[in-house]
C-alpha positions as CSV (number, residue, x, y, z in Angstrom):
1,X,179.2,136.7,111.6
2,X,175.5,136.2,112.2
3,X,175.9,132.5,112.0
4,X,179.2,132.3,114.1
5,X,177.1,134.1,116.9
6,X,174.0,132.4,116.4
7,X,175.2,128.9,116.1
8,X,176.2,128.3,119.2
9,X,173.8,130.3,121.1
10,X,171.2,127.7,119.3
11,X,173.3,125.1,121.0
12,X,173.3,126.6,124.2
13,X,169.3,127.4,123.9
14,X,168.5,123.9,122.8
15,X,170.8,122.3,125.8
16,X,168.6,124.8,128.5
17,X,165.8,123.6,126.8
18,X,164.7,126.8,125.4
19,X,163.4,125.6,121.8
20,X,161.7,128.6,120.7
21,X,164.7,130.4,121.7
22,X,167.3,128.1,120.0
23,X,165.0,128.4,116.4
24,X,164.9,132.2,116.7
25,X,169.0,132.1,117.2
26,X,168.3,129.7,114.1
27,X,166.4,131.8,111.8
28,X,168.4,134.6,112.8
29,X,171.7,133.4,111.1
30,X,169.9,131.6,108.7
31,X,169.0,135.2,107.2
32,X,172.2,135.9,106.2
33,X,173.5,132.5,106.5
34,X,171.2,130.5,104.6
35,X,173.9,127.7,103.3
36,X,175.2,126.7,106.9
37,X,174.4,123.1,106.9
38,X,174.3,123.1,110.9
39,X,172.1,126.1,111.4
40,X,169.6,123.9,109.5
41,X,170.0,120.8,111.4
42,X,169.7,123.0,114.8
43,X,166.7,124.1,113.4
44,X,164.9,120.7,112.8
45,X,165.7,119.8,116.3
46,X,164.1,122.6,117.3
47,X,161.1,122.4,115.5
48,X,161.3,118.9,116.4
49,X,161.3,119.5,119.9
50,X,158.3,121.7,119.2
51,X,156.5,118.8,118.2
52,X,156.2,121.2,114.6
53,X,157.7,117.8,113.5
54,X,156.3,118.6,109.7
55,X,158.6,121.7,109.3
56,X,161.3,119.4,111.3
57,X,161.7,117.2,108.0
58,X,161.9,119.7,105.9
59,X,165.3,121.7,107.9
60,X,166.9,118.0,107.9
61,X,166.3,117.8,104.7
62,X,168.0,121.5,103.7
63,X,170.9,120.7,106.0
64,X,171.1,117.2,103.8
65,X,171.1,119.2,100.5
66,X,173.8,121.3,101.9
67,X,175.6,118.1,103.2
68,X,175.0,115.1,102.5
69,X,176.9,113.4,105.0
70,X,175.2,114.7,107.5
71,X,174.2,111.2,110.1
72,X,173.1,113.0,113.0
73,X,170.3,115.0,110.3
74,X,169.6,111.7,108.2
75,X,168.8,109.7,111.7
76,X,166.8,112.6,113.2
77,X,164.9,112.9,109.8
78,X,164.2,109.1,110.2
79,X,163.1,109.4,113.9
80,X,160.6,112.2,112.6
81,X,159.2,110.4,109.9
82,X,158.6,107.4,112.8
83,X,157.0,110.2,114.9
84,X,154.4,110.7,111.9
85,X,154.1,107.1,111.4
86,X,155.5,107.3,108.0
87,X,155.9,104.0,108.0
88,X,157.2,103.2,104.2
89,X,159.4,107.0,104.1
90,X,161.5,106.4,107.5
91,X,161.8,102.4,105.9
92,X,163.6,103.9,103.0
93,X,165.7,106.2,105.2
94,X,166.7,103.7,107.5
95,X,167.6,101.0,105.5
96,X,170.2,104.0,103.7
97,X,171.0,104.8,106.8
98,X,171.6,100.8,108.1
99,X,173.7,100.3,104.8
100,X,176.0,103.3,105.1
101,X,176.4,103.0,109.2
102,X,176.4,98.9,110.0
103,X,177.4,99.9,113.7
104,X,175.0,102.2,114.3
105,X,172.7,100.3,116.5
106,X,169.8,102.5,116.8
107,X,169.4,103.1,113.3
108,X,168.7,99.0,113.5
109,X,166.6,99.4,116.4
110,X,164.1,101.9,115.3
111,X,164.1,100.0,111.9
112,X,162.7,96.9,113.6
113,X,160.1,99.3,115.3
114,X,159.0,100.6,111.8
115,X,159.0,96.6,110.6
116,X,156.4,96.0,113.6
117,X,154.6,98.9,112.6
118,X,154.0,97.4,109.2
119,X,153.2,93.6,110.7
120,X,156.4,92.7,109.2
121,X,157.5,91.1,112.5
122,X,159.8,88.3,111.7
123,X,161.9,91.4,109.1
124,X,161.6,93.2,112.4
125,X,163.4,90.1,114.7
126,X,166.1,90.1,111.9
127,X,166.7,93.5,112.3
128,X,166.5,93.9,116.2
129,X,169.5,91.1,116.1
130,X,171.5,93.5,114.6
131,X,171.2,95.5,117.6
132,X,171.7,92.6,120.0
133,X,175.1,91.8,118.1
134,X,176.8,95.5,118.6
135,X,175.2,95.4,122.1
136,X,174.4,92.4,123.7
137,X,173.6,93.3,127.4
138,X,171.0,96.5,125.6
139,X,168.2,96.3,128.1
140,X,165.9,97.8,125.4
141,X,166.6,95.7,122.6
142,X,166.2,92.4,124.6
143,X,162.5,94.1,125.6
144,X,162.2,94.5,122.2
145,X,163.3,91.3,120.7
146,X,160.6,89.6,123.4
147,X,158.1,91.9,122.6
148,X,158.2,90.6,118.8
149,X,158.9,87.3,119.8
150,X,155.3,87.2,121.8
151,X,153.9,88.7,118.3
152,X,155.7,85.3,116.8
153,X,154.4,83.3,119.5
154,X,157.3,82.0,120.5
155,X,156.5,82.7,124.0
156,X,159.1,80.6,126.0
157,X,161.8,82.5,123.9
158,X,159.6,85.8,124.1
159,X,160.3,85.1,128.6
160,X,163.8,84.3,128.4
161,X,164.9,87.7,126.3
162,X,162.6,89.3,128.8
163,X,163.5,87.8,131.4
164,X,166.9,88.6,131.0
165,X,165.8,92.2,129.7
166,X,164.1,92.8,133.7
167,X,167.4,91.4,135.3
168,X,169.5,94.3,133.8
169,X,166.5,97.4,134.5
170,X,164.5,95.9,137.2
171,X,162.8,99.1,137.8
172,X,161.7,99.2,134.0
173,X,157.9,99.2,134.2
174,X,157.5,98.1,130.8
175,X,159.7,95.0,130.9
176,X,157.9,93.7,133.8
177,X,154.5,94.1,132.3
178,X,155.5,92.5,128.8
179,X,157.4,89.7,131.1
180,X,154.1,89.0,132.5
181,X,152.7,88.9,129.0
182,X,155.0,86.4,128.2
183,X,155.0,84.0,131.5
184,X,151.0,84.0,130.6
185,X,151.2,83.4,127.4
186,X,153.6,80.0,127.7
187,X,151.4,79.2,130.9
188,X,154.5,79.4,133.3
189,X,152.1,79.6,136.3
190,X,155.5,79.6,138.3
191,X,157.2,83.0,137.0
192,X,154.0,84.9,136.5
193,X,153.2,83.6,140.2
194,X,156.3,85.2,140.6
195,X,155.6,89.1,139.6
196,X,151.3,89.0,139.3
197,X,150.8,89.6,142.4
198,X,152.8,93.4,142.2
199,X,151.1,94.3,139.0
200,X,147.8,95.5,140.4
201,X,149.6,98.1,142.6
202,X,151.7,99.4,139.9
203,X,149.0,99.7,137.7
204,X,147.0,101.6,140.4
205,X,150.0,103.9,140.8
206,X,150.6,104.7,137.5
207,X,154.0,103.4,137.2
208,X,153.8,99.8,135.5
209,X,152.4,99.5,132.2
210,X,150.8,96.4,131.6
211,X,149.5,95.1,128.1
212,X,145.5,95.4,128.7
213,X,144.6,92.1,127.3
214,X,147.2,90.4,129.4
215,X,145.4,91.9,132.6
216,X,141.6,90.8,131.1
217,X,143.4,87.2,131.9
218,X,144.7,88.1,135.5
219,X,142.0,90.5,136.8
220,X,138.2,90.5,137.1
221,X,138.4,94.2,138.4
222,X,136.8,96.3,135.9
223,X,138.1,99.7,137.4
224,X,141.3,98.1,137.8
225,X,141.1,97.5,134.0
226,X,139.9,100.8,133.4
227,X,143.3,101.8,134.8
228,X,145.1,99.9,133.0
229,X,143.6,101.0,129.6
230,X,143.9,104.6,130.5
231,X,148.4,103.8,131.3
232,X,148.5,102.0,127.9
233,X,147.2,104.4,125.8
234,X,148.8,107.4,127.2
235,X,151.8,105.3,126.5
236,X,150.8,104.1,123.4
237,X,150.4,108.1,121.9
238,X,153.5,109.6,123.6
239,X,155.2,109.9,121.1
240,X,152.6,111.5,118.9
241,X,153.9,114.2,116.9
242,X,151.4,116.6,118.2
243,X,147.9,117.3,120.1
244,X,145.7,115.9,117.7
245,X,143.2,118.4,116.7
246,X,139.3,117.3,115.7
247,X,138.9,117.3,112.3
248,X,135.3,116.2,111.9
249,X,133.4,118.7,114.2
250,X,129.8,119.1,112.1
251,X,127.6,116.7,111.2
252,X,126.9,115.7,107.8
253,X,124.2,115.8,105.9
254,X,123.8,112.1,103.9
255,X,120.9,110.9,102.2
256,X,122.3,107.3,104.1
257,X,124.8,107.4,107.1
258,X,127.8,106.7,105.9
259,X,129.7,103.8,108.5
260,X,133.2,103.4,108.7
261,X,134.0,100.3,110.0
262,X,137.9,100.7,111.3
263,X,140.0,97.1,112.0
264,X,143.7,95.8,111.2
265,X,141.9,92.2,111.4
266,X,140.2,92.5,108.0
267,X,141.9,88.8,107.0
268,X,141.7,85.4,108.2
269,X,140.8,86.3,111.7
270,X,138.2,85.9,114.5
271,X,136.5,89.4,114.4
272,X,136.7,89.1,110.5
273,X,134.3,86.0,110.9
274,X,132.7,87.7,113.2
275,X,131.5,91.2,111.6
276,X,131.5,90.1,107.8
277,X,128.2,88.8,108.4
278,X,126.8,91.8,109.8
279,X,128.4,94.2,107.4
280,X,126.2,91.9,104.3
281,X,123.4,92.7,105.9
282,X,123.5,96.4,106.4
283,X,120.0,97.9,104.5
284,X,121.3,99.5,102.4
285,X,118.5,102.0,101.1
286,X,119.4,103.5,104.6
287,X,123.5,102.8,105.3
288,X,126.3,103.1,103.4
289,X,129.7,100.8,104.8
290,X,132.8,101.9,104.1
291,X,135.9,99.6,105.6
292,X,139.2,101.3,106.5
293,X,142.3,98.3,106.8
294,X,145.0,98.9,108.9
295,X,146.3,95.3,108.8
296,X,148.2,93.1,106.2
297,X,146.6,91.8,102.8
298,X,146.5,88.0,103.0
299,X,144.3,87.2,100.1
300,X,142.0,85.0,102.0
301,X,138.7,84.2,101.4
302,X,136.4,86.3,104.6
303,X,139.1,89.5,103.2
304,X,137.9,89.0,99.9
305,X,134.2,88.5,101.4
306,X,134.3,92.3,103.3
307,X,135.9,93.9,100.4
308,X,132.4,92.9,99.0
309,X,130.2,93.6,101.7
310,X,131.9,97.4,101.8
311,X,130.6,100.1,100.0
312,X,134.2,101.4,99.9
313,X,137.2,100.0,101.0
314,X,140.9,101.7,102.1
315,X,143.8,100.5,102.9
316,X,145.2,102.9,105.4
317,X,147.4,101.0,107.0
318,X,150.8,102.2,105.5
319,X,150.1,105.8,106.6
320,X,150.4,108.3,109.4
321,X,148.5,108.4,112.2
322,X,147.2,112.0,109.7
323,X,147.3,110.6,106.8
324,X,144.9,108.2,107.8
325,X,142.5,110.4,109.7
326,X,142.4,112.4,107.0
327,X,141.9,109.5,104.4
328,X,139.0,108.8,107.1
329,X,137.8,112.8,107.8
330,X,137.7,113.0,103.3
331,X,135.1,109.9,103.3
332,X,132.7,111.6,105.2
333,X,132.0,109.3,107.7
334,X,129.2,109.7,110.6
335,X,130.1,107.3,112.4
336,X,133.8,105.7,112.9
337,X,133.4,102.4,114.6
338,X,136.8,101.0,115.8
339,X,137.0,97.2,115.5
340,X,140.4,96.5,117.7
341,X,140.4,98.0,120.8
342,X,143.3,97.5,122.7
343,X,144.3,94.3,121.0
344,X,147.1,94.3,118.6
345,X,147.2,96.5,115.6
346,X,145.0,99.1,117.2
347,X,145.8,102.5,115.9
348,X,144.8,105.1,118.7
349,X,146.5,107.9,117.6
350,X,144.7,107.7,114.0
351,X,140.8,108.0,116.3
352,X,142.9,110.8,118.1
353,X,142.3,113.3,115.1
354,X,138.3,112.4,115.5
355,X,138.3,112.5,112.3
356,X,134.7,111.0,112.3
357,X,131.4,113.7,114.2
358,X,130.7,110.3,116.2
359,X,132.8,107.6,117.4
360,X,132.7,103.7,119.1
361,X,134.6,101.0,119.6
362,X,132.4,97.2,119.3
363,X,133.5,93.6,119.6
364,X,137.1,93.3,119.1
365,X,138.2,94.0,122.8
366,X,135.9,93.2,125.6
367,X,136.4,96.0,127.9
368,X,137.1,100.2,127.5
369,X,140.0,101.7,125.8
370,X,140.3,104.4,128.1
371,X,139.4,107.3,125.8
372,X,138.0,110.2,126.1
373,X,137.8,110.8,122.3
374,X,135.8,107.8,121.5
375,X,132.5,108.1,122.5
376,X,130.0,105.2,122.7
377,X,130.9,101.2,123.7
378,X,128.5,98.7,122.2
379,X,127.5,96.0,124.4
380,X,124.4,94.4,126.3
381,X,122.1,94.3,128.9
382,X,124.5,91.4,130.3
383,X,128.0,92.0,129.1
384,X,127.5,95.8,130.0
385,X,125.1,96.9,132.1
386,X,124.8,100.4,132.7
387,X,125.7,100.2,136.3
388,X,129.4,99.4,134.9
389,X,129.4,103.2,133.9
390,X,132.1,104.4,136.2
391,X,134.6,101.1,134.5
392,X,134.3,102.6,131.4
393,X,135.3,106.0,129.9
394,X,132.9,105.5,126.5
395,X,129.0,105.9,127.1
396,X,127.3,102.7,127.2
397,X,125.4,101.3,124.2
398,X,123.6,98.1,124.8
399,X,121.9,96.0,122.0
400,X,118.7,94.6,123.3
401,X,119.5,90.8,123.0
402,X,123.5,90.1,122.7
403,X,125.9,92.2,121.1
404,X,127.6,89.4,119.4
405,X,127.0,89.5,115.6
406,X,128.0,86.2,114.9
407,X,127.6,84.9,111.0
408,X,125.3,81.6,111.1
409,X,126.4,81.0,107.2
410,X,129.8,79.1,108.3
411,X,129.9,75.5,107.6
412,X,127.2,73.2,109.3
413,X,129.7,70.6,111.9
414,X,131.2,67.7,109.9
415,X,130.6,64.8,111.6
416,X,133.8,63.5,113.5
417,X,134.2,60.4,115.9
418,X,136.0,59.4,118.8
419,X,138.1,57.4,116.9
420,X,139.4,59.5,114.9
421,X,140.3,62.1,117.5
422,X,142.3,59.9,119.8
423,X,139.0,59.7,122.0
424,X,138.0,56.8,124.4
425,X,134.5,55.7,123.4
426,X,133.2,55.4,126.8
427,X,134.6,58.2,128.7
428,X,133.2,61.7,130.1
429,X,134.8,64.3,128.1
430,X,135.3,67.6,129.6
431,X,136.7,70.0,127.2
432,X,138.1,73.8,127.2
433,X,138.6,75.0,123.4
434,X,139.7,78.4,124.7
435,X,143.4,80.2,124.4
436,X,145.4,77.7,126.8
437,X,147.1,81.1,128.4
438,X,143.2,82.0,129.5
439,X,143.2,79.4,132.0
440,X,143.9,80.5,135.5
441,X,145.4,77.6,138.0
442,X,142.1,78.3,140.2
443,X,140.0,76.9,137.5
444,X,142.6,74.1,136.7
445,X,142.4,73.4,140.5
446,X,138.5,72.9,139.6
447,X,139.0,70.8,136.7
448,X,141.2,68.2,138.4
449,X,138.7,68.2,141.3
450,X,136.2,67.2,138.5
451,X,138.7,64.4,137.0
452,X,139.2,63.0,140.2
453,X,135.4,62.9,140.9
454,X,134.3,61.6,137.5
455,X,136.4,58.0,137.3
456,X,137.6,57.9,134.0
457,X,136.5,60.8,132.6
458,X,139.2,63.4,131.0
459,X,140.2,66.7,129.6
460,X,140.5,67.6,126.2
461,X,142.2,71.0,125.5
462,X,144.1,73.2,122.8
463,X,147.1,72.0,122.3
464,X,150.0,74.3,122.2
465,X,154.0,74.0,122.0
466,X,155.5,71.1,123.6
467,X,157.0,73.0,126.6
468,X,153.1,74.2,127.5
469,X,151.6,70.7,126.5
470,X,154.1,69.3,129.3
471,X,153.5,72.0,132.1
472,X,149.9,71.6,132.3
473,X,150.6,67.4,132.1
474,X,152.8,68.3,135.3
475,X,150.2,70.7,136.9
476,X,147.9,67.7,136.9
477,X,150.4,65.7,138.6
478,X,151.1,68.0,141.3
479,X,147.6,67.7,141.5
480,X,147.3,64.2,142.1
481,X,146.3,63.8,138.9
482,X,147.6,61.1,136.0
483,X,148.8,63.2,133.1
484,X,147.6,60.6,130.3
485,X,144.2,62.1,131.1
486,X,144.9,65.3,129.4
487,X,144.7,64.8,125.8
488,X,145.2,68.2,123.3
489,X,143.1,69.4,120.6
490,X,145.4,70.1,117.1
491,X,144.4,71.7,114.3
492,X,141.7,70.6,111.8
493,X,142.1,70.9,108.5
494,X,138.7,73.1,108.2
495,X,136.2,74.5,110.3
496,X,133.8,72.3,109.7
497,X,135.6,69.3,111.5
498,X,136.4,71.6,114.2
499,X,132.9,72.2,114.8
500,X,131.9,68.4,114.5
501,X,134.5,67.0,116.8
502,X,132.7,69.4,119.7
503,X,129.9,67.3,119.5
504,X,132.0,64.2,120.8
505,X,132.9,66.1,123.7
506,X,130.0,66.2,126.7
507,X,131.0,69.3,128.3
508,X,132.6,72.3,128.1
509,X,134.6,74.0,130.9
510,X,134.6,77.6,130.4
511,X,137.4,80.0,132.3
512,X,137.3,82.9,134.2
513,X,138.1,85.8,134.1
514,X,138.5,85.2,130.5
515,X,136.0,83.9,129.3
516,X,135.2,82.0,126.3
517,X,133.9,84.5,123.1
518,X,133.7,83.3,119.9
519,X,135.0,79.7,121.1
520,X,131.6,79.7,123.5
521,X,129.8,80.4,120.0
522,X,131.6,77.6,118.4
523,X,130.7,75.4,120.9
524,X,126.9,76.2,121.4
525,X,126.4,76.4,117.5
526,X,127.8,72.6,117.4
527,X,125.2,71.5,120.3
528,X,127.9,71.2,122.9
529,X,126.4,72.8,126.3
530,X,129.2,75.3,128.2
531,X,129.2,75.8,132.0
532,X,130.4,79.1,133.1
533,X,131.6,81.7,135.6
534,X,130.0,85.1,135.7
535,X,132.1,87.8,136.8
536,X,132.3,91.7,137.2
537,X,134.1,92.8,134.0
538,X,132.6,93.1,130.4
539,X,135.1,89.9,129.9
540,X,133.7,87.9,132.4
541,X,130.1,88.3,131.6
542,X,129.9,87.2,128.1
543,X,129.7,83.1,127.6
544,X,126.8,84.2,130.3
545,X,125.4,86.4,128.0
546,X,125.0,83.6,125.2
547,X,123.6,81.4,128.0
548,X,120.9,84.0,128.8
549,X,120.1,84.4,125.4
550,X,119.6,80.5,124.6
551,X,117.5,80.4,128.1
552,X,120.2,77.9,129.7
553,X,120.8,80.3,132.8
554,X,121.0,77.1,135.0
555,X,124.6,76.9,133.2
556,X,125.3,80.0,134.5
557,X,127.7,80.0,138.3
558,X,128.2,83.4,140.3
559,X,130.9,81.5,142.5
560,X,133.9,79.0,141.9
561,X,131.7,76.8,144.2
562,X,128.6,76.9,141.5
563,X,130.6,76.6,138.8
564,X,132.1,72.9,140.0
565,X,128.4,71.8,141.9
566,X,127.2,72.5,138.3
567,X,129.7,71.2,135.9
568,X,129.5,67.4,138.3
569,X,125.8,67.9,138.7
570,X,126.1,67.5,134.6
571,X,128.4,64.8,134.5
572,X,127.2,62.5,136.8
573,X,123.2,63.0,135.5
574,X,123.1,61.7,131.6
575,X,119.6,62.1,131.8
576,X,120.1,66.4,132.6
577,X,123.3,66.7,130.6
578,X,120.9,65.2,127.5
579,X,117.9,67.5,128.6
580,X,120.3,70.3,128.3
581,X,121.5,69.2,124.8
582,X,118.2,68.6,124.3
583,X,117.1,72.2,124.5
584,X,120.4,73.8,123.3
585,X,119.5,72.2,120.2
586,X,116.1,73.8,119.9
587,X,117.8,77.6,120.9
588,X,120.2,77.3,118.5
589,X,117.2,77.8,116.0
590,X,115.2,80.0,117.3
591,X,116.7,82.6,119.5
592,X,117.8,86.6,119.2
593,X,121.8,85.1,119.7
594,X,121.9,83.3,116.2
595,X,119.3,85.6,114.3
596,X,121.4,87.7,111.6
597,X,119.1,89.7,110.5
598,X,117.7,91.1,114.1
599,X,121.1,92.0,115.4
600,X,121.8,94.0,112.0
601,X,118.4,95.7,112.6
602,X,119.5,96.4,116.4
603,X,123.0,97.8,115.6
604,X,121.7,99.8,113.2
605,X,118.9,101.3,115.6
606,X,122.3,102.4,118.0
607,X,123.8,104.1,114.9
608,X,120.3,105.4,114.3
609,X,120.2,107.1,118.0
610,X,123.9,108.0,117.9
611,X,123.1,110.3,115.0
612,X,120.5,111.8,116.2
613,X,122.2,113.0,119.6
614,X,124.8,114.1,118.1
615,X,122.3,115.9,115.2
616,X,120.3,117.4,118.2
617,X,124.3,118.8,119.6
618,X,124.0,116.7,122.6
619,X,126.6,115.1,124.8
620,X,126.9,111.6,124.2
621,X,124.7,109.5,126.7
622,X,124.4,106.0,127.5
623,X,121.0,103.8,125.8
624,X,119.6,100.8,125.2
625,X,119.0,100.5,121.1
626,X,114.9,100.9,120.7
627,X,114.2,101.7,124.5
628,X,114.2,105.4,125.5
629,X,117.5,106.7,126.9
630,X,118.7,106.4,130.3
């Protein structure tokens, strides 16, 4: 009787949205009831909808003892396991669940999301097809299905599902903001002319969610970043299971401070090249590195070099956002320093938990994350100077020289000519190594300028697909410009020669806002001198940053104006553009930007003043490493 009663009133509870209610109804005919198969399931979704999401498992799991053929409690169970970021668990329940219901096209949707969860994107595209088979005009899995076709780089593909995706929910702020992605990414200047210019109110209203690395290309606007940042991760842990709780809230007590250095990009990746340097060179009679991977295994040789350099290594990847903080919070860390930002593979709700007593995010992402639970941003006097404070929501760190930590031990530049690269002997070469979706047509408008006013001088870029290689060829028509003077930049077949064929180029055009990073260090390390745009935004301000460093502020423009005055100043004076070289060379060797062994003793320094603030129980505030606080 108690469960004939109580059943339905769970019903009714749950439907009014009354949760605590409908699991009281719950328990109450579960106490005489305790083998009514639905009484259980009402009471996961209840928990469930409590965000107890824990306790929800185990209900959907007595209701699936009691009935196995339960879908509604196996695909709940699945969508709670997701919730926790149990990434492996709800990949074993959905693929049961896939095999016994073919036609249930969530099921195959939220098993794509779990494949993209575990970087197994192209499984994830295989999966998401399902979907688009049982329903081909599904609004969300078309945004999905571009969304993993960007990961795949297949960006003209990534538009078109998108595309089509915004044509059936045109008032779904996510599709527009991924569509954007997309359009930049396969440099159709036409469709992201198209819908760029409403992103910057819809980001200011709180209504359009745009990826953050996609507006560091459109927008110099650091506040309008800030924004932007803040909208994507609120996004990004909605569906946490639960208000995160701090788990590290002392301070330990470590004969050396224990850092946790916290990346999914420990593998054959930029910031991998990057920070492996600086984690070799950690003293450590005073530091103690521990690496926590969120990313894939790939076997390559910089992963196998940071295993090394680490004191300890995890791979947390495959775990819950708990788990993982916990795995983190059981090392003992002092200080958790994120390496991603909001780039891909970032795991927010993971530094959520806090499960480190001090935390900052350095080098992977050029701007804030828009947290208020990490607490310091690592920069420079130049990338971040501390009147950028009310951009960013972490306390500003800056490194007294650069914050870069390049690695100087990669291969000295193999020597590469002309001839071998396609190259006329006798022409000026302007080149931009950068990410081809980083250039902006206001720069490309510059560059042509420079084409037309060097005679036969030309510019060598990245090359990309076929579709991109042809629309910036027909850009520089439009522009009155011959196409055949555009030549692309494939890959070597190692670094080295990458690095040696700079040195046949005579200048390199940097963009803006985006600038050039660790493709400015590239080119400087090879002796190849960069012009450059300074902006407002951390992003803007770092290829200036190097230049300041290596004393070559000349190189430096603060308008669009500058930037071209200085770039066919260059080109039509050998006699400066070698004096340049000239003293490039020379910096290279002797300044603070490619010393290893001063930027380790800088960093450490920061962690050194971090520490102690936080020993002393004070409020993170903003410093320069080695100079008193500000």
């Amino acid at each position: 009787m108690e469960a004939e009663q109580n059943y339905p009133k769970s019903i009714a509870l749950l439907n009014a949205g009354d949760y605590a209610g409908a699991l009281a109804a719950c328990d109450a005919g579960l106490r005489t009831s305790p083998h009514v198969a639905a009484l259980h399931y009402n009471r996961g979704n209840s928990l469930a909808m409590l965000q107890r999401v824990e306790e929800s498992i185990a209900a959907y799991d007595r209701c699936l003892t009691l009935d196995p053929g339960h879908h509604f409690a196996e695909c709940n169970r699945a969508r709670a396991l997701v919730q926790l970021q149990r990434w492996q668990q709800a990949l074993e329940a959905l693929d049961a669940i896939v095999e016994k219901y073919p036609d249930m096209a969530d099921a195959w949707n939220n098993r794509a999301g779990v494949f993209q969860a575990l970087g197994r994107n192209e499984e994830a595209l295989h999966s998401i097809q399902h979907v688009l088979k049982l329903r081909p005009s599904d609004a969300r899995a078309l945004y999905n299905t571009g969304v993993l076709l960007l990961l795949l780089n297949r960006f003209d593909e990534a538009q078109q599902a998108l595309a089509q995706a915004y044509t059936l929910e045109p008032n779904n702020p996510d599709i527009l903001g991924h569509l954007a992605s997309a359009a930049l990414r396969a440099c159709d200047w036409a469709m992201l002319g198209q819908i760029a210019a409403a992103l910057p109110a819809g980001i200011w209203r709180g209504d359009l969610v745009v990826p953050p690395l996609t507006l560091l290309a459109l927008s110099d606007d650091p506040l309008l970043q800030k924004r932007c940042a803040q909208l994507n991760l609120r996004r990004s842990l909605a569906g946490s299971a639960e208000t995160a709780p701090a788990m590290a809230t002392g301070v330990y007590d470590h004969p050396r401070l224990r850092i946790g250095y916290l990346s999914s990009d420990f593998r054959d990746h930029p910031v991998a090249a990057q920070i492996v340097g600086l984690l070799e060179r950690h003293d450590r009679s005073r530091f103690e590195v521990i690496g926590f991977s969120t990313g894939q295994d790939d076997g390559s040789a910089i992963q196998h070099r940071i295993i090394k350099a680490c004191d300890q290594f995890f791979r947390i990847g495959p775990m819950g956002a708990r788990e993982a903080a916990m795995a983190i919070r059981n090392t003992e860390t002092d200080i958790l320093v994120d390496l991603n930002g909001q780039t891909l593979g970032w795991r927010p709700a993971v530094l959520q938990y806090r499960p480190a007593p001090v935390m900052a995010t350095y080098l992977g992402y050029a701007g804030t994350i828009g947290a208020d639970f990490v607490d310091y941003i690592i920069g420079d006097p130049h990338v971040t100077p501390f009147e950028m404070a009310p951009a960013m929501t972490e306390k500003i760190v800056q490194l007294p020289d650069s914050f870069w930590p390049g690695d100087p031990s990669v291969s000295e530049p193999e020597p590469v000519s002309r001839a071998e690269l396609g190259l006329p002997d006798n022409a000026f070469v302007f080149c931009c190594f950068n990410a081809n979706h980083k250039i902006r047509p206001a720069m490309f408008d510059i560059w042509m300028r420079l084409l037309r006013a060097v005679p036969g001088s030309l510019l060598w870029m990245r090359q990309g697909n076929a579709s991109m290689n042809e629309r910036f060829r027909s850009q520089a028509a439009l522009r009155g410009i011959d196409p055949s003077r555009l030549h692309f930049a494939g890959r070597m077949k190692n670094f080295a020669r990458h690095l040696g064929r700079q040195g046949q180029a005579d200048l390199f055009l940097d963009t803006w806002p985006y600038n050039a990073h660790a493709t400015a260090i590239d080119a400087l390390r090879a002796g190849l001198p960069l012009v450059t745009l300074k902006g407002q935004s951390f992003v803007s301000r770092v290829a200036a940053g190097f230049l300041v460093n290596l004393g070559l502020t000349e190189l430096i423009a603060g308008t669009p104006d500058e930037y071209e005055s200085i770039a066919l100043s260059l080109a039509a004076n050998p006699s400066r553009l070698k004096y340049v070289r000239e003293r490039l060379g020379g910096a290279v060797c002797s300044t603070p930007l490619f010393d290893p062994e001063k930027s380790v003793r800088n960093i450490e320094a920061a962690y050194l003043h971090m520490q102690e603030q936080r020993r002393r129980g004070e409020k993170p505030a903003a410093f320069r490493a080695g100079i008193t606080a500000r």
